[in-house]
Structures are given as C-alpha cells and as structure tokens.
N, C-alpha and C positions, 0 to 999 in steps of 0.2 A: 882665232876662234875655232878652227878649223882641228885644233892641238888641245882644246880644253875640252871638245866634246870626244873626242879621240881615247881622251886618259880614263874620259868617265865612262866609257862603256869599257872600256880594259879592267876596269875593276868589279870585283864579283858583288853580287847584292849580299847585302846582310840582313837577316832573319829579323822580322822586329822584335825587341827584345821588351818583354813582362814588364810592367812596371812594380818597383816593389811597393809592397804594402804591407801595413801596422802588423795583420793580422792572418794569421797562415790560412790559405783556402783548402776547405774539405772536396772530399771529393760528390761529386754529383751524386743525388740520388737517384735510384730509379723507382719513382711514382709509376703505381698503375692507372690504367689508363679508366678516367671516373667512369662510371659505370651509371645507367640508369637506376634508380633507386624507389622504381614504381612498383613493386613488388613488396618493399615496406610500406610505402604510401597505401596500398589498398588493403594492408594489414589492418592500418588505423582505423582506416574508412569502416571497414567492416566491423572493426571492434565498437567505434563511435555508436555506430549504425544499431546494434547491438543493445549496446546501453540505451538507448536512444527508446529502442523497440520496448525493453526490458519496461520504462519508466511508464511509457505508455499504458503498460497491460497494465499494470499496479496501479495506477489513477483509474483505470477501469474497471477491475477487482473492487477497488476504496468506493467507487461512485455505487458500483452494483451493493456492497454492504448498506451503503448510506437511504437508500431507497428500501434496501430488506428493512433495514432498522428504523424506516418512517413510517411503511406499513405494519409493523408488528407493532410499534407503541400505538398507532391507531384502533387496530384491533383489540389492545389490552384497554384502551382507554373506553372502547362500545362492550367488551365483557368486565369489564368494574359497573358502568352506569347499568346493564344489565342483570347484575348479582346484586347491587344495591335495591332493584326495583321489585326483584322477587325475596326477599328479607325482608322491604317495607310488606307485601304481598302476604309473605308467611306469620310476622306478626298480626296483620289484621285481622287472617283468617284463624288464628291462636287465639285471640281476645276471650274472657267469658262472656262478656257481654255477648259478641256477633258466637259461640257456641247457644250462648241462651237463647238469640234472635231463631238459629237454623231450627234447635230444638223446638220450639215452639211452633214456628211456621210450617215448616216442612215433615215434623214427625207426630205434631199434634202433642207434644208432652206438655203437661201443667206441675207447676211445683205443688209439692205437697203441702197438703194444708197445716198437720202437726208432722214432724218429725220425730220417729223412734227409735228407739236401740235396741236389737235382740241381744243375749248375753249368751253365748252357747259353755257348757261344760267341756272343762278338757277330758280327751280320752287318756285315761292312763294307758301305758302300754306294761 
C-alpha cells in the first residue's frame, strides 16, 4: 500500500480539462453595472401628473361655461317674457278705441257733429 500511495504523489496533477461542447462559446460580456432608473421614473410621474392637472382645469373651464350658459338662457328667457309684455302694452296703448277713450277723458275732445272738407287752390309758381 505503502508503493501505490508513493507512485501517486510522484505524479504531477493534470489541469481539468473543458468538456467539449456542440456549440462554440463566446466570450463574456461586459454588462454595466444596472443603474437606478428613478430619474426616468419621476419623468413619468411628472408628466402623468401633468396631464392629470391639465384634464382637471378643462372639466373646470367646461363646468364654469356650463353655469355662464344657464344664467344667460335664463336671463334671455325674463327679457323675451319682458319684450312680449311691453308689445302686448304698446299695442293697447295704439288701439283707436283706448286713443278715443284718452281723447275724450283726459282732453275733453268730442267728435264732430258734421264733418267737412276745405279744398285750398294750388299756387302756381
């Protein structure tokens, strides 16, 4: 025993050797080392943010129209019943009748009893 452990340290070690394979290997790459990517990340954020803001103000703008445009039809709708009410007003006070009534009451006129016609001559010129 003493001669078989003897021979095997008299002999030099050999390198393990590769095993072969199908397919030739490349050589490594060299990846950078990843990198934090929070500085894109609050790009988004901000842009999100952004639009976000953006949508807001426009629903607020749209709401502030929609309240103008229920007060103005309101208002159009009390100056229509108001222009209709002074029309019925201005016809009354046009009638001949209610002109006959004023003249009579208020200025003392009486209609004529015959009715005449002057005929004037033209001036030659």
């Amino acid at each position: 025993m003493a001669t078989a452990t003897a021979t095997a340290r008299a002999e030099p070690r050999r390198a393990p050797q590769p095993r072969p394979s199908s397919t030739p290997r490349r050589a490594p790459r060299h990846r950078a080392s990843p990198r934090p990517r929070v500085a894109g990340n609050v790009v988004w954020i901000v842009v999100v943010a952004a639009l976000l803001a953006g949508i807001v103000a426009l629903n607020v703008a749209v709401l502030r129209l929609n309240v103008q445009a229920e007060e103005l039809e309101a208002e159009r709708a009390e100056l229509a019943a108001k222009r209709e009410s002074l029309e019925a007003e201005l016809s009354r006070g046009a009638a001949p009748g209610r002109i006959e009534e004023i003249a009579v009451t208020r200025y003392g006129l009486v209609e004529p009893a015959e009715i005449s016609y002057v005929r004037l001559a033209r001036v030659k010129e």
